[in-house]
SETIKOL-429375 format. One record per residue: residue number from 1; residue in three letters; x, y, z of N, C-alpha, C, O, CB in turn. Coordinates in Angstrom, 3 decimals, decimal comma. Glycine has a CB too. Example, Ala and Ser with C-alpha at 12.3 -4.5 7.8 and 13.67 -1.06 7.14 Angstrom:
BEGIN
@num: 1&residu: ALA&n_px: 13,190&n_py: -5,690&n_pz: 7,800&ca_px: 12,300&ca_py: -4,500&ca_pz: 7,800&c_px: 13,200&c_py: -3,300&c_pz: 7,800&o_px: 14,236&o_py: -3,319&o_pz: 8,465&cb_px: 11,308&cb_py: -4,473&cb_pz: 9,046
@num: 2&residu: SER&n_px: 12,850&n_py: -2,250&n_pz: 7,080&ca_px: 13,670&ca_py: -1,060&ca_pz: 7,140&c_px: 12,900&c_py: 0,030&c_pz: 7,870&o_px: 13,409&o_py: 1,138&o_pz: 8,039&cb_px: 14,084&cb_py: -0,598&cb_pz: 5,725
This chain:
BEGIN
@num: 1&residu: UNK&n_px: -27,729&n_py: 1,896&n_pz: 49,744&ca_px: -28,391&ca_py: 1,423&ca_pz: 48,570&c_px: -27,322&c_py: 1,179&c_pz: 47,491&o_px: -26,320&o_py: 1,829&o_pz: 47,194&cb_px: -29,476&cb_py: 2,434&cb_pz: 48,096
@num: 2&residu: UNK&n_px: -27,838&n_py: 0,052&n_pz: 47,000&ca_px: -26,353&ca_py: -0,543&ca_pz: 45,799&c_px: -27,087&c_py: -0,586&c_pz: 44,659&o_px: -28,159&o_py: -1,187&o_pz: 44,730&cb_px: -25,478&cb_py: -2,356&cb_pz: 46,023
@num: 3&residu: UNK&n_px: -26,730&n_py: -0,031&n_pz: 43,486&ca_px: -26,726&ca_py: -0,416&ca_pz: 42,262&c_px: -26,168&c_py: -1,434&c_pz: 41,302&o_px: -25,624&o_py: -2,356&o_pz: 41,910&cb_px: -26,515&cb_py: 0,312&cb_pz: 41,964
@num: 4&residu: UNK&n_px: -26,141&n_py: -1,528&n_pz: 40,279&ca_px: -25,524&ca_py: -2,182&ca_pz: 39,381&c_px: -24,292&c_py: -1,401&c_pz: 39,044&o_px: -23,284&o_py: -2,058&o_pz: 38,784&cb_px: -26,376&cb_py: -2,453&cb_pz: 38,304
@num: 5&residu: UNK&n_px: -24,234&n_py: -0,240&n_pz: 39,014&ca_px: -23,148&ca_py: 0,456&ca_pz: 38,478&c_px: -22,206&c_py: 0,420&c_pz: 39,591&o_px: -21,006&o_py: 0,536&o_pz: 39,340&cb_px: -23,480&cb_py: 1,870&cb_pz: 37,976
@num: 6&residu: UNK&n_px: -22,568&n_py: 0,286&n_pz: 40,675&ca_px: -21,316&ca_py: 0,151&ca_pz: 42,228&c_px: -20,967&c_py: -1,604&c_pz: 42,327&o_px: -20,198&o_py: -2,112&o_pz: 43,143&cb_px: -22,374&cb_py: 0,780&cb_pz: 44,311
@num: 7&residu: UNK&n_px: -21,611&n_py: -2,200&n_pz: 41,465&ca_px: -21,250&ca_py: -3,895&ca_pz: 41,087&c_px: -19,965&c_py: -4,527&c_pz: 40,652&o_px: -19,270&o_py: -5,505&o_pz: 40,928&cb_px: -22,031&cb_py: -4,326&cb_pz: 39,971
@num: 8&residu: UNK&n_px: -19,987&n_py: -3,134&n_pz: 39,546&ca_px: -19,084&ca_py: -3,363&ca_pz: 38,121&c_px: -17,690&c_py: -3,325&c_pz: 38,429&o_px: -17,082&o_py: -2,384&o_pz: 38,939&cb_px: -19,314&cb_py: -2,194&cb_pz: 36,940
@num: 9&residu: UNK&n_px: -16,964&n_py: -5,112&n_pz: 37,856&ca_px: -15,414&ca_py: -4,872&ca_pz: 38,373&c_px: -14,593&c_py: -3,852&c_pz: 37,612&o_px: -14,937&o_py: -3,245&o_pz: 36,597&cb_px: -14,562&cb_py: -6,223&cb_pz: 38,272
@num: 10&residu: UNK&n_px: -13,777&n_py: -3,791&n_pz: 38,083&ca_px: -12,777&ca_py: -2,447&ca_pz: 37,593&c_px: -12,205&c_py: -2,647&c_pz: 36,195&o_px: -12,301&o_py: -3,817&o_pz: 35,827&cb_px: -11,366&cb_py: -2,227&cb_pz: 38,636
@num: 11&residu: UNK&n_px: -11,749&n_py: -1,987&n_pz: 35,492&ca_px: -11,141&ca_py: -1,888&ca_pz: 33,982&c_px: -9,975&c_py: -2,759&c_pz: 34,606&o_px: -9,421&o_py: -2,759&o_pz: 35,705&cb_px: -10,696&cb_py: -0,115&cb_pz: 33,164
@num: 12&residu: UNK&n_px: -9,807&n_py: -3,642&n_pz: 33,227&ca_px: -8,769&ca_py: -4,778&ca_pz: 33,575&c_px: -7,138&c_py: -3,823&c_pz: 33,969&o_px: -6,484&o_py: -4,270&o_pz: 34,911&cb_px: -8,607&cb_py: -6,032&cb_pz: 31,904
@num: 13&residu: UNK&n_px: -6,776&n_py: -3,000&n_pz: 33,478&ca_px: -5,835&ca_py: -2,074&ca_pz: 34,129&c_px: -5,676&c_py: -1,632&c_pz: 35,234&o_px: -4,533&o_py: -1,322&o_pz: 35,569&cb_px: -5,815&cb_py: -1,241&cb_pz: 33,744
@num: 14&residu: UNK&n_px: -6,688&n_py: -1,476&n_pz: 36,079&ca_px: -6,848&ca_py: -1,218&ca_pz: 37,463&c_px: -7,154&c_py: -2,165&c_pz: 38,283&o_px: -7,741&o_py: -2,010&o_pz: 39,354&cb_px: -7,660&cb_py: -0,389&cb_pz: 37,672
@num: 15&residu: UNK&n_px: -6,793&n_py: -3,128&n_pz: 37,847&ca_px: -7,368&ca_py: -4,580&ca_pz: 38,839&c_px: -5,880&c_py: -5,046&c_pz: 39,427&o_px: -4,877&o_py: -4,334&o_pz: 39,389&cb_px: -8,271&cb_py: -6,210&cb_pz: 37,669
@num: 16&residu: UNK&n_px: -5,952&n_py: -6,463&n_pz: 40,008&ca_px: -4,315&ca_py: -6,523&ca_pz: 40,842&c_px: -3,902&c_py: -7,226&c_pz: 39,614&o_px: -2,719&o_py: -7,039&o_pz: 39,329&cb_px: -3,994&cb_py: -7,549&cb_pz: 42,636
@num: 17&residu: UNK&n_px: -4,406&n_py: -7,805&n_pz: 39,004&ca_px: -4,022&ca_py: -8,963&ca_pz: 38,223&c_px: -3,411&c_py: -7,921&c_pz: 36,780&o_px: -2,382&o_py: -8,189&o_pz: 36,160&cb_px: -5,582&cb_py: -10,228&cb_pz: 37,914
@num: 18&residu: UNK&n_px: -4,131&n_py: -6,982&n_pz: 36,541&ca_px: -3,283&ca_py: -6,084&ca_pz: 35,476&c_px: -2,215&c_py: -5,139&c_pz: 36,074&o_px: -1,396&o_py: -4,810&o_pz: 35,216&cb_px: -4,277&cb_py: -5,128&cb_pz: 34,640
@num: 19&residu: UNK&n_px: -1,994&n_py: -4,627&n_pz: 37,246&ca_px: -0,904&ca_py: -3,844&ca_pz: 37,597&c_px: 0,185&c_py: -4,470&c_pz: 37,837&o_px: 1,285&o_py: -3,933&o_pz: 37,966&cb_px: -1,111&cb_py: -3,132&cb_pz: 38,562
@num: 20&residu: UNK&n_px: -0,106&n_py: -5,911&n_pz: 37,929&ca_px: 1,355&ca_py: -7,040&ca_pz: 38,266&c_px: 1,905&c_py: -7,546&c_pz: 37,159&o_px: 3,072&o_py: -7,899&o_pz: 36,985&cb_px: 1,059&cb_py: -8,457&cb_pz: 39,126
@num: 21&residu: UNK&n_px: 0,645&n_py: -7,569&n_pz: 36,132&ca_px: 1,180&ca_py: -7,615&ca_pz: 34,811&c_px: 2,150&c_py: -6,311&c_pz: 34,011&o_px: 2,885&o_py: -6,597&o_pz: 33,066&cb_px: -0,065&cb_py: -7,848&cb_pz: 34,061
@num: 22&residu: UNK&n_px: 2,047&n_py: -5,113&n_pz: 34,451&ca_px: 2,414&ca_py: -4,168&ca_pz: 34,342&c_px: 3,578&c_py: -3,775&c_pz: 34,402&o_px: 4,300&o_py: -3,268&o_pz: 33,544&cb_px: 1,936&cb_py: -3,757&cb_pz: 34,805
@num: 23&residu: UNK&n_px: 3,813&n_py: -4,123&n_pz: 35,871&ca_px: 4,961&ca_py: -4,244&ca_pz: 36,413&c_px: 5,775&c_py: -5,328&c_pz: 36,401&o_px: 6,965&o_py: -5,017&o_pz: 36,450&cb_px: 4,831&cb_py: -3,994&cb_pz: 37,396
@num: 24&residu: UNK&n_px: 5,465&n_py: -6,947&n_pz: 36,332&ca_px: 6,174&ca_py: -7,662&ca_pz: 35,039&c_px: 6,774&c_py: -7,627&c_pz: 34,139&o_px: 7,887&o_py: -8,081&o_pz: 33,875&cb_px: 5,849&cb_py: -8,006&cb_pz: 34,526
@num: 25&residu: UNK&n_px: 5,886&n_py: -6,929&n_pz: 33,445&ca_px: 6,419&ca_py: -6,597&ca_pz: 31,635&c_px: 7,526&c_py: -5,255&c_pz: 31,988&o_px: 8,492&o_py: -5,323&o_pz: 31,228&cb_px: 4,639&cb_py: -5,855&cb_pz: 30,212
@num: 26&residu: UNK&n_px: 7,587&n_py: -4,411&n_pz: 32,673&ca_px: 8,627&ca_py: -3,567&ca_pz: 33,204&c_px: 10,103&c_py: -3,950&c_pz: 33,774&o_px: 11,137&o_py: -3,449&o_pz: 33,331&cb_px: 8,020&cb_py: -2,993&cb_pz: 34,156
@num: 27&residu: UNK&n_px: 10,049&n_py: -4,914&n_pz: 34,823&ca_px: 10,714&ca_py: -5,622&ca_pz: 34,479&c_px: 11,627&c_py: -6,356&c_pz: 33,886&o_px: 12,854&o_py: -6,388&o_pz: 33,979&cb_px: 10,501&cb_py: -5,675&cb_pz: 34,511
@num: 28&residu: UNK&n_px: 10,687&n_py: -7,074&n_pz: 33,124&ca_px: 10,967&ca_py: -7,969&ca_pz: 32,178&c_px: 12,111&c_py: -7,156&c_pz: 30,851&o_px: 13,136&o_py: -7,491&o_pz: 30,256&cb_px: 9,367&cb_py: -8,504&cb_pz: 31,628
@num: 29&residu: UNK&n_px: 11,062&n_py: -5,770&n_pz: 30,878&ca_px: 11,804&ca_py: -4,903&ca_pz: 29,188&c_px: 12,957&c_py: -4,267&c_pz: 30,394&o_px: 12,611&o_py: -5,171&o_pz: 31,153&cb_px: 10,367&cb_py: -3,099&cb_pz: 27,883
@num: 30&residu: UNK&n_px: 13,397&n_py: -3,950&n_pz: 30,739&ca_px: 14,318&ca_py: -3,779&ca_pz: 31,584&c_px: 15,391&c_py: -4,440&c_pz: 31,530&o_px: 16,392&o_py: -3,909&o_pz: 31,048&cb_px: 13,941&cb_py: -3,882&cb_pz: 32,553
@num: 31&residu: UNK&n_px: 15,424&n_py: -5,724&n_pz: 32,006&ca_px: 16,208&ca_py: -6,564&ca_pz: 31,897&c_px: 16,578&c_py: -7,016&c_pz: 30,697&o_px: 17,789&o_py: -7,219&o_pz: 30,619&cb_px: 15,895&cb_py: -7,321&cb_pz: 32,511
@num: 32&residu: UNK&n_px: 15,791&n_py: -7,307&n_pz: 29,471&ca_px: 16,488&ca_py: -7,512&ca_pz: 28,273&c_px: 16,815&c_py: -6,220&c_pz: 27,557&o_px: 17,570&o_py: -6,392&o_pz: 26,600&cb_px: 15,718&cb_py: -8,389&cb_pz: 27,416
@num: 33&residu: UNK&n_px: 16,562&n_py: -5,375&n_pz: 27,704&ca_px: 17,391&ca_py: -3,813&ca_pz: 27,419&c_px: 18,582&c_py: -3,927&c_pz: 27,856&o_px: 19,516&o_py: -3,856&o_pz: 27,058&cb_px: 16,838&cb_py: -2,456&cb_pz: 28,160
@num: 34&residu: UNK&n_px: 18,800&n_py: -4,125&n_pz: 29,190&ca_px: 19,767&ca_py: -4,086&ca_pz: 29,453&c_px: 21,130&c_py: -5,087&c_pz: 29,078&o_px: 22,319&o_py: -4,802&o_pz: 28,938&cb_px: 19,434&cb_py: -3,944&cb_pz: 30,399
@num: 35&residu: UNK&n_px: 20,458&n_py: -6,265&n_pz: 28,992&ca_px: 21,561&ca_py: -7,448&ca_pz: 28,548&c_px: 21,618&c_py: -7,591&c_pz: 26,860&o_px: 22,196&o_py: -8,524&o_pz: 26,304&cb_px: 21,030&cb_py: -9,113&cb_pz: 29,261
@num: 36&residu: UNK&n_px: 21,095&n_py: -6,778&n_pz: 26,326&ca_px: 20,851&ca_py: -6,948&ca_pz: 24,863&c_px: 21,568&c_py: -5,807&c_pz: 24,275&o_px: 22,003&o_py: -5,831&o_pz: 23,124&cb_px: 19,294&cb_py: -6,966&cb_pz: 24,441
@num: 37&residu: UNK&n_px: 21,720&n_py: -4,545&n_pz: 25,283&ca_px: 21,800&ca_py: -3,534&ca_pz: 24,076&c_px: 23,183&c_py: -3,194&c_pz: 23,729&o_px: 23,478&o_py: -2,025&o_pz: 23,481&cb_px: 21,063&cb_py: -2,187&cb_pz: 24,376
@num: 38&residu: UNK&n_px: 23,870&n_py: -3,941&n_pz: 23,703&ca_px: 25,185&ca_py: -4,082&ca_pz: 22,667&c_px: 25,216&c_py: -4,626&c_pz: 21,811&o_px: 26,051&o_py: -4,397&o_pz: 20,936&cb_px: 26,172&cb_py: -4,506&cb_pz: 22,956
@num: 39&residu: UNK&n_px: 23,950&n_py: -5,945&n_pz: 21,690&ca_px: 23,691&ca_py: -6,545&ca_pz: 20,690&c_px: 22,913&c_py: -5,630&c_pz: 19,670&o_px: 23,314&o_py: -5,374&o_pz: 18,535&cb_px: 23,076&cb_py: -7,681&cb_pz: 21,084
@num: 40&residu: UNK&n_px: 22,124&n_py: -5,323&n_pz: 20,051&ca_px: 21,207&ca_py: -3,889&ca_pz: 19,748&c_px: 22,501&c_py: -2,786&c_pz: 18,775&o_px: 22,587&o_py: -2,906&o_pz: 17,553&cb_px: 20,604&cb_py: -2,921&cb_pz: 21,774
@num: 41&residu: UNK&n_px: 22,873&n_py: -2,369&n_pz: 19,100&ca_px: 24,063&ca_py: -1,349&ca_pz: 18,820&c_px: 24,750&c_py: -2,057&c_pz: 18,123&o_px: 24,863&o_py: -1,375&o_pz: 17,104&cb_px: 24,898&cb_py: -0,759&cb_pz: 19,936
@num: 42&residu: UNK&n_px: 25,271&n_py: -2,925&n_pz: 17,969&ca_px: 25,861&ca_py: -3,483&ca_pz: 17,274&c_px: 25,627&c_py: -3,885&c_pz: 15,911&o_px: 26,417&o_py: -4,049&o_pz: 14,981&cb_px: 26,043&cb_py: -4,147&cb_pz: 17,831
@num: 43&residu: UNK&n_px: 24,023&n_py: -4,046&n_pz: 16,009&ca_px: 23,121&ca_py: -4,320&ca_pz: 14,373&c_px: 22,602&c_py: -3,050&c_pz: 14,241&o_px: 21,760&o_py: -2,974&o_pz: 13,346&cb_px: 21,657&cb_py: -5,588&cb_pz: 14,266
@num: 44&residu: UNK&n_px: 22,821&n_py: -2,053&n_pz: 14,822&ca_px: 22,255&ca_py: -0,576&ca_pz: 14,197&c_px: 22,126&c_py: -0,221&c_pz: 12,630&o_px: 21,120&o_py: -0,134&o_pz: 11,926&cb_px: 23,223&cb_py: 0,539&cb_pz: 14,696
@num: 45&residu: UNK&n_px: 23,562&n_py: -0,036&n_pz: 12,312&ca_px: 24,300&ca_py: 0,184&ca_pz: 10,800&c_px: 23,676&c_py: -0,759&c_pz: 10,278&o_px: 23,191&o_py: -0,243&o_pz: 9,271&cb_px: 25,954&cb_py: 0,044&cb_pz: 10,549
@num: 46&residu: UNK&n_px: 23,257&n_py: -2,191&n_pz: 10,312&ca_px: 23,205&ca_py: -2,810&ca_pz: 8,983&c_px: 21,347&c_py: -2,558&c_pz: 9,078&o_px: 20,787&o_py: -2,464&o_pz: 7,986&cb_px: 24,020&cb_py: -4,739&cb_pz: 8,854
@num: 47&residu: UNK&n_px: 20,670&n_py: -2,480&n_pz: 10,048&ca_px: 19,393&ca_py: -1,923&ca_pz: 10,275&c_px: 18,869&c_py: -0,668&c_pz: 9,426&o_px: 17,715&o_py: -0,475&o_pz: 9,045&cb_px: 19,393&cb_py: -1,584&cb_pz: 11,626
@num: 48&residu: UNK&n_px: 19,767&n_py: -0,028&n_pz: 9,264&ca_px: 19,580&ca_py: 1,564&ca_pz: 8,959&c_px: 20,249&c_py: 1,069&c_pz: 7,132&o_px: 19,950&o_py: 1,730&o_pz: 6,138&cb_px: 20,895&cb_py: 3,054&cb_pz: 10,338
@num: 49&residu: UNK&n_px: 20,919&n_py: 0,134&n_pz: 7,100&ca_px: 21,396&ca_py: -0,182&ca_pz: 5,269&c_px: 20,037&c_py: -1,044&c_pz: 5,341&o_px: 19,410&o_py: -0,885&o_pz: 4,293&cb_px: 23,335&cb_py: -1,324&cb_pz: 4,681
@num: 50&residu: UNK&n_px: 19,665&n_py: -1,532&n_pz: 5,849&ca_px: 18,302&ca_py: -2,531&ca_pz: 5,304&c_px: 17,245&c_py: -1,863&c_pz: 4,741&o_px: 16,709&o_py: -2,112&o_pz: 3,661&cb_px: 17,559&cb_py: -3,347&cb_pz: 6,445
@num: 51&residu: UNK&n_px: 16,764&n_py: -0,336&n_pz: 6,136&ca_px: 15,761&ca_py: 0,233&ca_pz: 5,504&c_px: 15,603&c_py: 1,091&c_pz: 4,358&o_px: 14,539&o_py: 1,687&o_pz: 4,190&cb_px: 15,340&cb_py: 0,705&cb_pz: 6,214
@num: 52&residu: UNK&n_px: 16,522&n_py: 1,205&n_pz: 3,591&ca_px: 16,373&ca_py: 2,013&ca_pz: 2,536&c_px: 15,680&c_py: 1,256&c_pz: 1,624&o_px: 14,684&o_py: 1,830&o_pz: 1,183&cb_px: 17,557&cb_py: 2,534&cb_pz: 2,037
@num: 53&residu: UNK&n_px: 15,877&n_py: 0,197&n_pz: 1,217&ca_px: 14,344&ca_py: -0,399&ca_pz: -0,132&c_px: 13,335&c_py: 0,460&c_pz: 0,266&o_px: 12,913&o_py: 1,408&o_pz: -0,397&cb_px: 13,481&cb_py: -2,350&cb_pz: 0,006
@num: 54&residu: UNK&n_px: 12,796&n_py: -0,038&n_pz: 1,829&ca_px: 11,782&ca_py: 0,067&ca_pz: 2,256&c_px: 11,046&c_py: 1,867&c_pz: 1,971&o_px: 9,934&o_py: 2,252&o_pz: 1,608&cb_px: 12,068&cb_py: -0,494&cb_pz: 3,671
@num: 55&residu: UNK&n_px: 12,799&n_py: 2,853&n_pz: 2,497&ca_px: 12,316&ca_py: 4,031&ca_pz: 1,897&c_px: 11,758&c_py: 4,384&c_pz: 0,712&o_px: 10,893&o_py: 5,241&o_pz: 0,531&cb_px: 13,034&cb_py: 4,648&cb_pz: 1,914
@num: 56&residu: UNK&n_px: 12,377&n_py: 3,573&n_pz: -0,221&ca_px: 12,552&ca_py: 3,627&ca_pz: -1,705&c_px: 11,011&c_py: 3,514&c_pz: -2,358&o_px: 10,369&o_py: 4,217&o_pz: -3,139&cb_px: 13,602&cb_py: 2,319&cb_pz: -2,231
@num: 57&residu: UNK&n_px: 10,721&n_py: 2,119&n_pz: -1,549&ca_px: 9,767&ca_py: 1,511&ca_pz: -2,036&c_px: 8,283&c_py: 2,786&c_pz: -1,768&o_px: 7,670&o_py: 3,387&o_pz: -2,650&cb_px: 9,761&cb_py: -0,094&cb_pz: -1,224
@num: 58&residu: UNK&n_px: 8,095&n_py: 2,850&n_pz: -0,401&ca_px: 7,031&ca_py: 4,104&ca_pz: 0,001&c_px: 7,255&c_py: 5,318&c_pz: -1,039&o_px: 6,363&o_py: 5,813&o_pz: -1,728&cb_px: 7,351&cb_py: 4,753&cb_pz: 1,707
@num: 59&residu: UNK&n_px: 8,896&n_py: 5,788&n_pz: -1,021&ca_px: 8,940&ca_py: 7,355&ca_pz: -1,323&c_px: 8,515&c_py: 7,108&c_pz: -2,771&o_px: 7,839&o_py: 7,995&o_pz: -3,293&cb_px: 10,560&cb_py: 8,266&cb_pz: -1,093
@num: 60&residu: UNK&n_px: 8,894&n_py: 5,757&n_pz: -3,666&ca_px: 8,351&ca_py: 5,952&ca_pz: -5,057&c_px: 6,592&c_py: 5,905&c_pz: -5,342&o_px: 5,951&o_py: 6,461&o_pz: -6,234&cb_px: 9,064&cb_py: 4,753&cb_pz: -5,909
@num: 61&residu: UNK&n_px: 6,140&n_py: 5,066&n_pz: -4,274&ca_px: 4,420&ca_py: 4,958&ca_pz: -4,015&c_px: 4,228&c_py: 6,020&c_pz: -3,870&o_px: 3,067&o_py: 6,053&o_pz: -4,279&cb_px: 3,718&cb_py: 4,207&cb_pz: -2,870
@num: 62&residu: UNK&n_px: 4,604&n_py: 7,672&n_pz: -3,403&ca_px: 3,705&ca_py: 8,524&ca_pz: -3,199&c_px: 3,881&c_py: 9,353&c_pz: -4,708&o_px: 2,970&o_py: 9,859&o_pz: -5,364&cb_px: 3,947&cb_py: 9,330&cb_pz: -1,745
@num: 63&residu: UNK&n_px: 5,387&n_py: 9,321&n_pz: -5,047&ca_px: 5,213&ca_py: 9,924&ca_pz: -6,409&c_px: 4,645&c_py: 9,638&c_pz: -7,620&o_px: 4,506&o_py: 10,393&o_pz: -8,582&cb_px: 6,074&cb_py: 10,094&cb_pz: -6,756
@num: 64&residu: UNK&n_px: 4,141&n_py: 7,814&n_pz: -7,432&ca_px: 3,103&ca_py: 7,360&ca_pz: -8,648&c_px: 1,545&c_py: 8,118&c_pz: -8,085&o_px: 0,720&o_py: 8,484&o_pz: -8,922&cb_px: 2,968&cb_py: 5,248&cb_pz: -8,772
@num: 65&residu: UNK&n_px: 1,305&n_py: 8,277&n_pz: -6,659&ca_px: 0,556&ca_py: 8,552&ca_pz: -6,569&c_px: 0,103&c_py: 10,114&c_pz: -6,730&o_px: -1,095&o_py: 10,368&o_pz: -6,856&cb_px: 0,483&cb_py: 7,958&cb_pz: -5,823
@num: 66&residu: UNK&n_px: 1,098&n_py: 11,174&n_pz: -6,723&ca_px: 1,137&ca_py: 12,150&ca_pz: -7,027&c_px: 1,162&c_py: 12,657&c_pz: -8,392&o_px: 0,920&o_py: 13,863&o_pz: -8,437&cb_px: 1,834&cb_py: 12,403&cb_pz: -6,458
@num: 67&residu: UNK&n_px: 1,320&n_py: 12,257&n_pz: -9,208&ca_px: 1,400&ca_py: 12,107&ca_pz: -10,527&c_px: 0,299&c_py: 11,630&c_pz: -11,276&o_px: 0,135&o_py: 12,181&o_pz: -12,365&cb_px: 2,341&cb_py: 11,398&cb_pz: -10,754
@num: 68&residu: UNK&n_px: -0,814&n_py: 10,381&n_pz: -10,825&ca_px: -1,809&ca_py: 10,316&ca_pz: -11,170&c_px: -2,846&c_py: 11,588&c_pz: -10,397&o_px: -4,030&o_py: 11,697&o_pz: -10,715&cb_px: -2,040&cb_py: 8,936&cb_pz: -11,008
@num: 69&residu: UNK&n_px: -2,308&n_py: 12,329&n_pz: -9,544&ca_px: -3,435&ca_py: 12,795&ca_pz: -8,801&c_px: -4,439&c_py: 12,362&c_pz: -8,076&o_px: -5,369&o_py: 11,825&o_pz: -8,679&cb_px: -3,916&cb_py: 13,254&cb_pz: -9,328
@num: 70&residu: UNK&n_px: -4,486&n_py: 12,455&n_pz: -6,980&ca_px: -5,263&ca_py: 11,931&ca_pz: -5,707&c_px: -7,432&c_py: 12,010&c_pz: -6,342&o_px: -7,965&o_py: 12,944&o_pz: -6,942&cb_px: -4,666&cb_py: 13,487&cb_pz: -3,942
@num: 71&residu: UNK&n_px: -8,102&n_py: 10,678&n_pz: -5,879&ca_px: -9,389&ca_py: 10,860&ca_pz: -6,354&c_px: -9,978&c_py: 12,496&c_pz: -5,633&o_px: -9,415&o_py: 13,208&o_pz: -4,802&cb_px: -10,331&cb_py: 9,376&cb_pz: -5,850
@num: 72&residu: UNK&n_px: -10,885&n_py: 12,629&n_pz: -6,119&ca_px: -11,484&ca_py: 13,966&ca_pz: -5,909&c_px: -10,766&c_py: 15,264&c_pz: -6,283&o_px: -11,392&o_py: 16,319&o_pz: -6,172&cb_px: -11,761&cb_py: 14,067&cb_pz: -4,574
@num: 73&residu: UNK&n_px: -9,687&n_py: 15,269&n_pz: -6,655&ca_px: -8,970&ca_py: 16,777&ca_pz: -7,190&c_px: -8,746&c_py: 16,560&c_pz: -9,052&o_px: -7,686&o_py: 16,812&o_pz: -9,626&cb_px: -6,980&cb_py: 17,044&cb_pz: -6,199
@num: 74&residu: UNK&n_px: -9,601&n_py: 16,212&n_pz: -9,519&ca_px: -10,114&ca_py: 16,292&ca_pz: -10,890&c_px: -9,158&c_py: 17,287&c_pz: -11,528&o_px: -8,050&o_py: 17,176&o_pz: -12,051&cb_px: -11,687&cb_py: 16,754&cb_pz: -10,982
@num: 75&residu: UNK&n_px: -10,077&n_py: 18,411&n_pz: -11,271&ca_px: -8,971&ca_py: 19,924&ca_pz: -12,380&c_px: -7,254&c_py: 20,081&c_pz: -11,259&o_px: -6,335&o_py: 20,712&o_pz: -11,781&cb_px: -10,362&cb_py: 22,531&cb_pz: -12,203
@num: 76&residu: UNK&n_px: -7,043&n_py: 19,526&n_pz: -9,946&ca_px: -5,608&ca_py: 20,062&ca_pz: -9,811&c_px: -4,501&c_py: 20,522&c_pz: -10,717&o_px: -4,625&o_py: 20,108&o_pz: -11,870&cb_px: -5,072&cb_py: 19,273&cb_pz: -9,284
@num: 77&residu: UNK&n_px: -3,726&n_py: 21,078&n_pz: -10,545&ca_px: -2,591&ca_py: 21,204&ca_pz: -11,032&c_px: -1,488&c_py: 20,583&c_pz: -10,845&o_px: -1,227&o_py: 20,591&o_pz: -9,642&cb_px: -2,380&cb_py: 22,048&cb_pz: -10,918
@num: 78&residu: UNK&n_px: -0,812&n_py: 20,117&n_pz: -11,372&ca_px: 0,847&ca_py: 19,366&ca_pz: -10,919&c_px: 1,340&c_py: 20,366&c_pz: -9,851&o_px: 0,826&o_py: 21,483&o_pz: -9,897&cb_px: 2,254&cb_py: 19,301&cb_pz: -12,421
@num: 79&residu: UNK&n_px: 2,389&n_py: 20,093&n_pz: -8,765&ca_px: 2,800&ca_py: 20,813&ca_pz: -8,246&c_px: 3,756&c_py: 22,298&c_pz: -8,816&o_px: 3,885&o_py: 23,385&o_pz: -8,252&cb_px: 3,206&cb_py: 19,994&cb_pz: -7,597
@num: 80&residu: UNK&n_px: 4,353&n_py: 21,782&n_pz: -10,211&ca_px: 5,114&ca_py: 22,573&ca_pz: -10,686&c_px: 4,117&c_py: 23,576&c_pz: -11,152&o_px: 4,751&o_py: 24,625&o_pz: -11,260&cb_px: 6,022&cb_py: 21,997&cb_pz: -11,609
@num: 81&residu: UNK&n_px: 2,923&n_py: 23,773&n_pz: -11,470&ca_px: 2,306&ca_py: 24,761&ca_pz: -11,996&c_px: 1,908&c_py: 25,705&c_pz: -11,171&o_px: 1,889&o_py: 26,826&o_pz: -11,680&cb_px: 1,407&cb_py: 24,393&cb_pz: -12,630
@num: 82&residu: UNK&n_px: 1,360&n_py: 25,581&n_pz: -9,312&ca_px: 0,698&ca_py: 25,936&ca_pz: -8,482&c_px: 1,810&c_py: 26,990&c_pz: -8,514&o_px: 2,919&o_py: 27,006&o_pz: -9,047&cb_px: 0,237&cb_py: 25,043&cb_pz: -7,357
@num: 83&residu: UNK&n_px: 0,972&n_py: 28,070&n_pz: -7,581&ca_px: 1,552&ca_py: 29,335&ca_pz: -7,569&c_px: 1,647&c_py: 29,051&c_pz: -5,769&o_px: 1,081&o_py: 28,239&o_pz: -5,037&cb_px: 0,500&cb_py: 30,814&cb_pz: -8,369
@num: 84&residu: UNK&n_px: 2,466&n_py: 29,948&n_pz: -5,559&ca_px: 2,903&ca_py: 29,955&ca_pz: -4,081&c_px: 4,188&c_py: 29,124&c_pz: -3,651&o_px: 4,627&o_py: 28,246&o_pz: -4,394&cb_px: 1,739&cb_py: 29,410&cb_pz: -3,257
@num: 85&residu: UNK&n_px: 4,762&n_py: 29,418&n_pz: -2,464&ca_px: 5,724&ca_py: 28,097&ca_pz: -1,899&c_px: 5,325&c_py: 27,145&c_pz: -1,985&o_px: 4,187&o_py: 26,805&o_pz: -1,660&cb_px: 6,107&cb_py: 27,946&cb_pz: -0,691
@num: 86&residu: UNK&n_px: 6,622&n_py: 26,125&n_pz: -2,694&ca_px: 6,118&ca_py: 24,532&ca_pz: -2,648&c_px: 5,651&c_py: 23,991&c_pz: -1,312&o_px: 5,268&o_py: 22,825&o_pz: -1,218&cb_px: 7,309&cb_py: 23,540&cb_pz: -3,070
């Protein structure tokens, strides 16, 4: 006796057509890992000087946001007032 539920094709991951894709893309990142990563290494340093705005930019967003105080903590205290380890 067959149901509908013994019908149903398989999750696209378990089918042939997604495990070849799988193993493709494996492959594939394989091979340009491998032929790339001196190029890779090579732009490290100026990668790592680029992201600092980016730090800059977030780490100053949380201290405007800390400073106005987050919605719902009305009476908080600044951190400098709280009692306990920072």
């Amino acid at each position: 006796m067959t149901t509908e539920h013994d019908l149903e094709p398989p999750p696209f991951w378990r089918s042939r057509f997604g495990i070849g894709l799988v193993v493709l893309e494996g492959v594939a990142g394989y091979f340009l890992w491998t032929e790339h990563r001196a190029h890779l290494a090579g732009a490290l340093p100026y990668v790592l000087f680029l992201l600092c705005p980016l730090m800059l930019l977030f780490m100053s967003h949380g201290q405007r946001e800390q400073q106005r105080g987050s919605p719902g903590k009305e009476g908080a205290l600044p951190t400098s007032q709280r009692e306990g380890p920072p």
